[in-house]
RODO-2510 file (C-alpha; in nm, 4 decimals, decimal comma):
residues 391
     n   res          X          Y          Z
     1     x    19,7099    23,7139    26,7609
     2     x    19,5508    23,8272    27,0871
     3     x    19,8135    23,7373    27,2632
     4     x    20,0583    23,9210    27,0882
     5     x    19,8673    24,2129    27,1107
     6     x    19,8480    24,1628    27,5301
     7     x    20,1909    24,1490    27,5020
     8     x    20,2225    24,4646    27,2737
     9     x    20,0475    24,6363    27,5607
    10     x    20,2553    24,5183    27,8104
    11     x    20,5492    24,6412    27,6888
    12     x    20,4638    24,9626    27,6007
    13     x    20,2944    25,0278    27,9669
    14     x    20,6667    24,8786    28,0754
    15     x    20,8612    25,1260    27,8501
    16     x    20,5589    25,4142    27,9397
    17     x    20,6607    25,3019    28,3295
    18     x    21,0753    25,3201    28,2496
    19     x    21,0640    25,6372    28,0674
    20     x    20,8892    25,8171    28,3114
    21     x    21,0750    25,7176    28,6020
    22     x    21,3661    25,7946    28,3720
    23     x    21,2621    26,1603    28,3686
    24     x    21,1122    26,1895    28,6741
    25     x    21,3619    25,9777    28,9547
    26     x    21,7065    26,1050    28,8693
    27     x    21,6033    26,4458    28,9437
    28     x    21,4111    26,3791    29,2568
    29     x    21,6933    26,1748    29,4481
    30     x    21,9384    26,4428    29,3277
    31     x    21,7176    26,7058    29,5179
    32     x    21,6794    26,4667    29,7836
    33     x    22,0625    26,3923    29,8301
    34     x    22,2626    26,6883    29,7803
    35     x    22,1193    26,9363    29,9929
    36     x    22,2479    27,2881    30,0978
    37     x    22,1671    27,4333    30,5208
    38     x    22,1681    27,7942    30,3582
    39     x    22,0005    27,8627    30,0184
    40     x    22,1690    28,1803    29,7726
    41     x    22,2031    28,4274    29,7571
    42     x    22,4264    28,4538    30,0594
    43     x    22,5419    28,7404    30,2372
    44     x    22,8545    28,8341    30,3964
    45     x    23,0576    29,1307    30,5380
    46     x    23,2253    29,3955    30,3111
    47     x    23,5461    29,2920    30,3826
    48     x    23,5015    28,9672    30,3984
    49     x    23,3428    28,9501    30,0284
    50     x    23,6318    29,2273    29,9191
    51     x    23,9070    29,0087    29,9925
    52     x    23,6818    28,6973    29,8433
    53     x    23,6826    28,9361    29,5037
    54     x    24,0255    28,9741    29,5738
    55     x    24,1356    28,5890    29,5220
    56     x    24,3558    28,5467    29,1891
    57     x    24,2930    28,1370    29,2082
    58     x    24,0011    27,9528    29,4029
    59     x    23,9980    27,5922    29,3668
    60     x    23,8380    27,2852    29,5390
    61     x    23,9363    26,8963    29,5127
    62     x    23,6819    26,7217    29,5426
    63     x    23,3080    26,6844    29,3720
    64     x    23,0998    26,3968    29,2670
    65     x    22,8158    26,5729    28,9905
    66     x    22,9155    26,3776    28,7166
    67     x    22,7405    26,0936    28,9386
    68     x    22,3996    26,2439    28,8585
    69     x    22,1663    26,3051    28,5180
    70     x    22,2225    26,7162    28,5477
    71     x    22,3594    26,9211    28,2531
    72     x    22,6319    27,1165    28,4506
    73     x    22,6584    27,3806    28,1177
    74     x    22,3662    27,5278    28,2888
    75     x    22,2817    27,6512    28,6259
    76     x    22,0824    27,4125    28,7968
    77     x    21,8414    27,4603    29,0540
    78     x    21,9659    27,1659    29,2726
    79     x    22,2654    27,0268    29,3805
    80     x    22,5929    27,2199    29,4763
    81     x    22,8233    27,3036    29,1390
    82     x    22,8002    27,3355    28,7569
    83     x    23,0181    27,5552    28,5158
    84     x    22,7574    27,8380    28,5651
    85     x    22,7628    27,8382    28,9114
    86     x    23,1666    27,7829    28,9073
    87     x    23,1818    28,1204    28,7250
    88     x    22,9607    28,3292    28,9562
    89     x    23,2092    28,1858    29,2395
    90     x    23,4832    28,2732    29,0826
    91     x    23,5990    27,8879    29,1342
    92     x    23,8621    27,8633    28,9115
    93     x    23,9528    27,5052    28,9474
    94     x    23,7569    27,1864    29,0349
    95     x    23,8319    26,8155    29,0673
    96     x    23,5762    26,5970    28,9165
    97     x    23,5482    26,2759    29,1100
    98     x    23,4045    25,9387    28,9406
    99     x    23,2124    25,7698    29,1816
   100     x    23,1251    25,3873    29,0241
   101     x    23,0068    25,1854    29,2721
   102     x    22,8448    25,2504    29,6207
   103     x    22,7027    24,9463    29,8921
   104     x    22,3819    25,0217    30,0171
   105     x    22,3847    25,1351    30,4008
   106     x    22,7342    25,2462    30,3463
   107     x    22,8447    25,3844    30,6679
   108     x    23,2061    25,5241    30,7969
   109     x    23,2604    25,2100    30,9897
   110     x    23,2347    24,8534    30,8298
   111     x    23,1219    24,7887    30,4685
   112     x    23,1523    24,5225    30,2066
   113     x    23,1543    24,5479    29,8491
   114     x    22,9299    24,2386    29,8036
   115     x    22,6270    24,4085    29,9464
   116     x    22,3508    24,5404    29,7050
   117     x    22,5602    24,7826    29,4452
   118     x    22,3352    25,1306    29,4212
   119     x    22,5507    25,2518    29,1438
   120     x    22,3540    24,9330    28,9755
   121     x    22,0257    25,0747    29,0169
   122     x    22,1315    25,4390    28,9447
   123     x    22,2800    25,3712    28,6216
   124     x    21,9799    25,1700    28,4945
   125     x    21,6623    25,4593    28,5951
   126     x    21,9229    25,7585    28,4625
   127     x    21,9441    25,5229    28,1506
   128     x    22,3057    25,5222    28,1080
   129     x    22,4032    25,2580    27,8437
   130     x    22,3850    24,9189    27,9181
   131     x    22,7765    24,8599    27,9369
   132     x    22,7645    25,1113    28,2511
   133     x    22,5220    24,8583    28,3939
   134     x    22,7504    24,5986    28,4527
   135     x    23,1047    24,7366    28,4159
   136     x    23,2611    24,9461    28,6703
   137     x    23,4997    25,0368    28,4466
   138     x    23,3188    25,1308    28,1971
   139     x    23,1161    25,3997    28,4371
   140     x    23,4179    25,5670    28,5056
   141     x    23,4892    25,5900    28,1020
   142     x    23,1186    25,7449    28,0403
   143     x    23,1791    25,9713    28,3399
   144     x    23,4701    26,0803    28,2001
   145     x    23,3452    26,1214    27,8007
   146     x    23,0788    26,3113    27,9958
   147     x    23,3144    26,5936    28,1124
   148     x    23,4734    26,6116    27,7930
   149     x    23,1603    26,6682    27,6052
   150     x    23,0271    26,9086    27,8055
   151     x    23,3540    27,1206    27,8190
   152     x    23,3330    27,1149    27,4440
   153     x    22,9810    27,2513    27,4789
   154     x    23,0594    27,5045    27,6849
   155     x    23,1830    27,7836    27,4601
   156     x    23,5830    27,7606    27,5210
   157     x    23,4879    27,8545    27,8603
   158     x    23,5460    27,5287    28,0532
   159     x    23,8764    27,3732    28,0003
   160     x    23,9906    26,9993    28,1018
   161     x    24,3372    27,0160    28,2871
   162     x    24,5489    26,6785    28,2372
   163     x    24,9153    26,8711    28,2617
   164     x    25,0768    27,1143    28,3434
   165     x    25,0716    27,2725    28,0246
   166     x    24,6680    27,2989    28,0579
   167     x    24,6747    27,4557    28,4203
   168     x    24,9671    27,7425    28,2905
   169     x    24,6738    27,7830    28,0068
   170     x    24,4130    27,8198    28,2400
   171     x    24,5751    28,0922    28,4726
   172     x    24,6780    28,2969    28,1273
   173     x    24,3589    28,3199    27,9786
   174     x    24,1814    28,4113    28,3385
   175     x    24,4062    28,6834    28,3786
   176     x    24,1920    28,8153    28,0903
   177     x    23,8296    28,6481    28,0988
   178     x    23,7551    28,5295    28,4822
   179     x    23,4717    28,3289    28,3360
   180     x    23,7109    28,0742    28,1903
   181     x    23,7412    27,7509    28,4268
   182     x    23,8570    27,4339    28,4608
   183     x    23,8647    27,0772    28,6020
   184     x    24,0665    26,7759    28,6290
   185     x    23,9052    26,3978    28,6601
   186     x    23,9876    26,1905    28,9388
   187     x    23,8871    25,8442    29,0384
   188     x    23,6911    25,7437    29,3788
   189     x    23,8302    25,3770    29,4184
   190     x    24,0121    25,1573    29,2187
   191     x    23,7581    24,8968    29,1995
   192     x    23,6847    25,0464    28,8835
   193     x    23,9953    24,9029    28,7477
   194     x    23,8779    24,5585    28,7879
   195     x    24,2051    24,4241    28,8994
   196     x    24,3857    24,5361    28,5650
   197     x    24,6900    24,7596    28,5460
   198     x    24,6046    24,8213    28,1625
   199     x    24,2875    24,9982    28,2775
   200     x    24,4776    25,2320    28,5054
   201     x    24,6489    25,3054    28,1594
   202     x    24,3487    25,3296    27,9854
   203     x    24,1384    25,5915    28,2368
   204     x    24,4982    25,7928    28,1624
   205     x    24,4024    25,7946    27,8048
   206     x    24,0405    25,9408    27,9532
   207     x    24,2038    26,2298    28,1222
   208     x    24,2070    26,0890    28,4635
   209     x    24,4597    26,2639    28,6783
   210     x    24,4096    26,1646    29,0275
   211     x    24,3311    25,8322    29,1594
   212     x    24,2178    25,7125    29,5276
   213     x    24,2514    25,3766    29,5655
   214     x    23,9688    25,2941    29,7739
   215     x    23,6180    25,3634    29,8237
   216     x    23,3944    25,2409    30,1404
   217     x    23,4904    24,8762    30,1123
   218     x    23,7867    24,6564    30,0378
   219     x    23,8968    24,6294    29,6437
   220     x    24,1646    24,4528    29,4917
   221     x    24,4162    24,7260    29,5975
   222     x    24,3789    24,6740    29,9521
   223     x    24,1541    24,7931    30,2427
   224     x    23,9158    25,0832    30,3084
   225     x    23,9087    25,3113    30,6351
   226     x    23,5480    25,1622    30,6062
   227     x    23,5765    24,7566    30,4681
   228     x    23,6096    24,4776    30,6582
   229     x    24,0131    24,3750    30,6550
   230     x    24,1413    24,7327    30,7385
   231     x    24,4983    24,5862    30,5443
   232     x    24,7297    24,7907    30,3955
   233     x    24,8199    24,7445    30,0128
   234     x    24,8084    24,4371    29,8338
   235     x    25,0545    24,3194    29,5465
   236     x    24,8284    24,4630    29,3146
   237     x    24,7770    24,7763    29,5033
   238     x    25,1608    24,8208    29,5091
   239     x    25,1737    24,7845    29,1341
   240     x    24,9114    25,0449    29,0353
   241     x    25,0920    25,2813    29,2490
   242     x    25,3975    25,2305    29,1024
   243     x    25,2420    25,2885    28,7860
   244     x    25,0916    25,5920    28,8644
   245     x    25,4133    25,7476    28,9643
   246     x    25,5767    25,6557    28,6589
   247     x    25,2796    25,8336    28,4895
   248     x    25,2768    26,1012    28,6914
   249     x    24,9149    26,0634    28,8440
   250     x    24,7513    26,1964    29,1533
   251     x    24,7506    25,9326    29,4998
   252     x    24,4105    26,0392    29,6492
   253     x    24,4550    25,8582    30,0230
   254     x    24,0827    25,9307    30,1048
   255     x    23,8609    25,6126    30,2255
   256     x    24,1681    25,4636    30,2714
   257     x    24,3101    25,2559    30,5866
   258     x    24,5340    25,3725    30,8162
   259     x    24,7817    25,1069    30,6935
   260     x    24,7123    25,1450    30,3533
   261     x    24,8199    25,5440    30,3913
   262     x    25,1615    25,4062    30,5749
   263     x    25,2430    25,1599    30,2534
   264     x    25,1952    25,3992    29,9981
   265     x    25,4007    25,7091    30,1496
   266     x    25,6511    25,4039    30,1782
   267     x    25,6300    25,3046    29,8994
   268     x    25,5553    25,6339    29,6508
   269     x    25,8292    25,9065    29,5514
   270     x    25,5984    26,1697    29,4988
   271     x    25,3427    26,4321    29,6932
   272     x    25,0050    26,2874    29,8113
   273     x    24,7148    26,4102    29,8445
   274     x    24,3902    26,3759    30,0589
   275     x    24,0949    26,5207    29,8656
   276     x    23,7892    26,5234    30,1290
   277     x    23,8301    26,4720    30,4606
   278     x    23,8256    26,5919    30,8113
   279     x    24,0961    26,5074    31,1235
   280     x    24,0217    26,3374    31,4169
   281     x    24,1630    26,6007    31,6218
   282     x    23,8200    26,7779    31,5752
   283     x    23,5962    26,4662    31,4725
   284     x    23,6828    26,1500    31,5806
   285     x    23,5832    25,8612    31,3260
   286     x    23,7460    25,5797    31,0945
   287     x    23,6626    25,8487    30,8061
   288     x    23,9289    26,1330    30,9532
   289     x    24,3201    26,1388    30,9582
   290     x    24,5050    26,1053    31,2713
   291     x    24,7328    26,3878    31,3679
   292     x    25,0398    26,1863    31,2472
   293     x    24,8959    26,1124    30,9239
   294     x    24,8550    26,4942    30,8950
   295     x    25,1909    26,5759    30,9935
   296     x    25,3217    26,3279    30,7475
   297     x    25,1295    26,4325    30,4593
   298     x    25,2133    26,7742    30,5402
   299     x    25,6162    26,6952    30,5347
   300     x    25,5762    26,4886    30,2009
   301     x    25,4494    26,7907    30,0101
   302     x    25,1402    26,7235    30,0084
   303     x    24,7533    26,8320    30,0352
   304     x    24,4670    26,7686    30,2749
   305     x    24,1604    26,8980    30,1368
   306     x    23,8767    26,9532    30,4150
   307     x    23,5247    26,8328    30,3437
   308     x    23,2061    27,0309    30,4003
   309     x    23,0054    26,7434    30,5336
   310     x    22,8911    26,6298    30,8807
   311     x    23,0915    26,3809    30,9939
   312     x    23,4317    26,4801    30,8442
   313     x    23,3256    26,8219    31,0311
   314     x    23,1044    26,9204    31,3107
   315     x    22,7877    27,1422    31,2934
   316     x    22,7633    27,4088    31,2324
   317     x    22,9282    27,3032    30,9362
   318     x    23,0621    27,6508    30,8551
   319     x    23,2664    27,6727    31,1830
   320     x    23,3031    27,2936    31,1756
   321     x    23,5351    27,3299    30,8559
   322     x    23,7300    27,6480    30,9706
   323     x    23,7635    27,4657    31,3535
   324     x    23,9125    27,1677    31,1119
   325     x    24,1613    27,4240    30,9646
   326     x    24,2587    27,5783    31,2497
   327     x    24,3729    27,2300    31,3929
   328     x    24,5375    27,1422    31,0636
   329     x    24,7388    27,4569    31,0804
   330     x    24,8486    27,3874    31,4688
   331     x    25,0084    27,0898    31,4074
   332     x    25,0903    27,0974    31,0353
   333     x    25,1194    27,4131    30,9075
   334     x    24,8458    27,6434    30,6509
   335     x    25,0403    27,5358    30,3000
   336     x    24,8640    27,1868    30,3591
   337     x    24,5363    27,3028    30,3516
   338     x    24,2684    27,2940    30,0660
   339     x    23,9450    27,2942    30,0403
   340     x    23,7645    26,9628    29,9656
   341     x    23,3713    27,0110    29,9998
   342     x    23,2275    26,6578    29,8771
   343     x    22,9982    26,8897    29,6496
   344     x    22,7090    26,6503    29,5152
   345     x    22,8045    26,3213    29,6689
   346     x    22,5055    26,2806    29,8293
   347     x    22,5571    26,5106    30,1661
   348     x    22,3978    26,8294    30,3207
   349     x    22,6605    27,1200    30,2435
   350     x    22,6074    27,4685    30,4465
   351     x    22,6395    27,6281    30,1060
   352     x    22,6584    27,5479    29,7694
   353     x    22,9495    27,6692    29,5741
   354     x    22,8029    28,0336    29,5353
   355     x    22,8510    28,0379    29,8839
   356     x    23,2031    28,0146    29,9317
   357     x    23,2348    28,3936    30,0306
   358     x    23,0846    28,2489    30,3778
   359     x    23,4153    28,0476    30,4577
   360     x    23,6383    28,3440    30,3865
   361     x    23,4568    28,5347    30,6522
   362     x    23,4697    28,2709    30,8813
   363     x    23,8275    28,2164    30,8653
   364     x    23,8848    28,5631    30,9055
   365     x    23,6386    28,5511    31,1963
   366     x    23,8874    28,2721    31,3566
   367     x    24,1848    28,4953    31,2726
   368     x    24,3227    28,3735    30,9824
   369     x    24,5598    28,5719    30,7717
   370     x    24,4996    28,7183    30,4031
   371     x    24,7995    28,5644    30,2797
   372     x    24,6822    28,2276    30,4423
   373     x    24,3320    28,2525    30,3267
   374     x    24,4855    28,3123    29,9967
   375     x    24,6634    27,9933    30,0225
   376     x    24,4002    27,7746    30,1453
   377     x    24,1022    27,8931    29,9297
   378     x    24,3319    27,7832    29,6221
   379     x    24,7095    27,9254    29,5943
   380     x    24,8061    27,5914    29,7388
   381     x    24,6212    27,3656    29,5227
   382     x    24,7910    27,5387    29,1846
   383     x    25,1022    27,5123    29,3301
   384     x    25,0554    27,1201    29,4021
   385     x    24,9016    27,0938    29,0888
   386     x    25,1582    27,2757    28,8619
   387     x    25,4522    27,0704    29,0362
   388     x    25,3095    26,7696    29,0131
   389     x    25,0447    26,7168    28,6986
   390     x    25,2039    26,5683    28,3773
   391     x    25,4178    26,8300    28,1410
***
């Protein structure tokens, strides 16, 4: 009987212990990670915020907060993005990235996906269910429920774009209530598929839209700009792009090798897209595209979203990303060019999204066009977007 009781006591100081650093860690390593250089509210130039007011259709294609325990239906006090903060942007469009697995001491040069998996640890103190523990795929289902839910929350104010159909929707009913926004789900590596086509299929079913195949190490797809083989696709690679053509999804060709971004604009029919990145024109590193990568995605239609973060860019980061535009549009052209900040995957940002007026004044600092900021704050994502999402 004693015993029993010891071990009553045990267990309840064990579940006291979990709960609290349930509550308490989460929070703390989301301050800790996504940081911001300049804090809101942020100031700019008349005309730099008038033409920022100005902007029918702002969008950005890349952000990881689904990774983290925060209720994006209301403004935060950390991190970069949530509906709230969407709306007082004006950002009319973001891509929701599903990050499921991440090696500790990942770095832009050499990684392997058996070292220590963080995602692991995160899942278990934000105390995700127990499937997300072990299942990759099975993360990237949650974080995709997770959107859906809290769209549904949000007072038919958030809307979740899978076709074309929900994009025309979106742009109609902002034309009338600017507070009315939307996102689409995409997929950081295609480890989460666990070497099954059928999940590909099934994530579809989720609402995912846009798919990169690899993260900072090598999956069953092929090699990462940051693994160990640097190999282009493998069979199975070649048959989950082939798959998502025929279904009409989204080729992300971040993280990915050099020759793994030569196989698949062999091999796919369809516009590409890069959703976070920088060039190594400005930034040289394994994590930016080389100018002929940029020409080539330029001439297949496609997208090359630039990230906010040191290392894709250089510091200042706010002149770093416009200095990464400028080069984009000297060898490739402005209809290219998106934005593709990397909001809340665990990076330093010179602003969070409130602060997007900033970049318009920089690129008009640097001489950019109206008509071209137009494009590359978000004219050229809807037009990518409304050619080539599902009808």
């Amino acid at each position: 009987m004693k015993k029993t009781k010891w071990l009553f006591i045990v267990v309840l100081i064990l579940t006291g212990i979990y709960v609290a650093t349930v509550f308490i860690f989460p929070v703390k390593l989301d301050r800790e990670q996504n940081k911001t250089k300049l804090l809101p509210p942020y100031k700019v130039s008349d005309k730099a915020l008038a033409l920022y007011n100005s902007l029918d259709f702002i969008a950005d294609l890349h952000c990881d907060a689904l990774l983290w325990s925060r209720d994006l239906t209301i403004k935060n006090s950390i991190g970069h993005m949530d509906f709230p903060r969407m709306q007082d942007a004006n950002l009319a469009l973001q891509a929701f990235t599903i990050v499921t697995k991440v090696p500790k001491g990942q770095n832009f040069s050499k990684n392997t996906g058996e070292s220590f998996d963080m995602m692991t640890l995160m899942n278990f103190l934000q105390a995700r269910p127990i499937s997300n523990w072990f299942s990759l795929f099975e993360r990237a289902v949650y974080q995709s429920q997770k959107l859906h839910k809290m769209a549904a929350d949000y007072n038919d104010e958030f809307i979740v774009v899978k076709n074309a159909n929900d994009l025309n929707r979106l742009i109609t009913l902002r034309k009338e209530n600017k507070h009315v926004v939307g996102g689409f789900l995409g997929l950081e590596g295609g480890h989460c598929l666990e070497g099954k086509i059928e999940n590909l299929e099934k994530l579809y079913q989720e609402g995912v839209r846009m798919v990169g195949p690899t993260h900072f190490f090598d999956n069953e797809l092929g090699g990462s700009a940051h693994g160990i083989s640097k190999e282009g696709l493998s069979d199975f690679g070649h048959k989950v792009i082939q798959r998502m053509d025929e279904l009409d999804m989204i080729i992300d060709l971040s993280h990915t090798s050099p020759a793994m971004i030569d196989d698949i604009l062999a091999q796919t029919r369809r516009p590409v897209l890069v959703s976070h990145t920088g060039v190594r024109g400005t930034m040289d590193n394994p994590r930016n595209l080389s100018d002929e990568h940029v020409r080539q995605i330029a001439a297949n239609g496609g997208l090359i979203g630039v990230a906010f973060f040191k290392g894709a860019v250089d510091t200042p980061l706010t002149k770093g990303i416009v200095d990464t535009m400028k080069y984009i549009k000297s060898i490739a052209g402005v209809k290219c060019i998106a934005l593709g900040s990397d909001y809340d995957g665990s990076m330093t940002a010179p602003f969070d999204v409130t602060g997007l007026p900033l970049l318009v004044e920089e690129l008009l600092n640097q001489g950019f066009k109206e008509d071209e900021i137009r494009a590359i704050m978000g004219e050229n994502v809807k037009q990518f977007m409304l050619k080539n999402l599902p009808e």
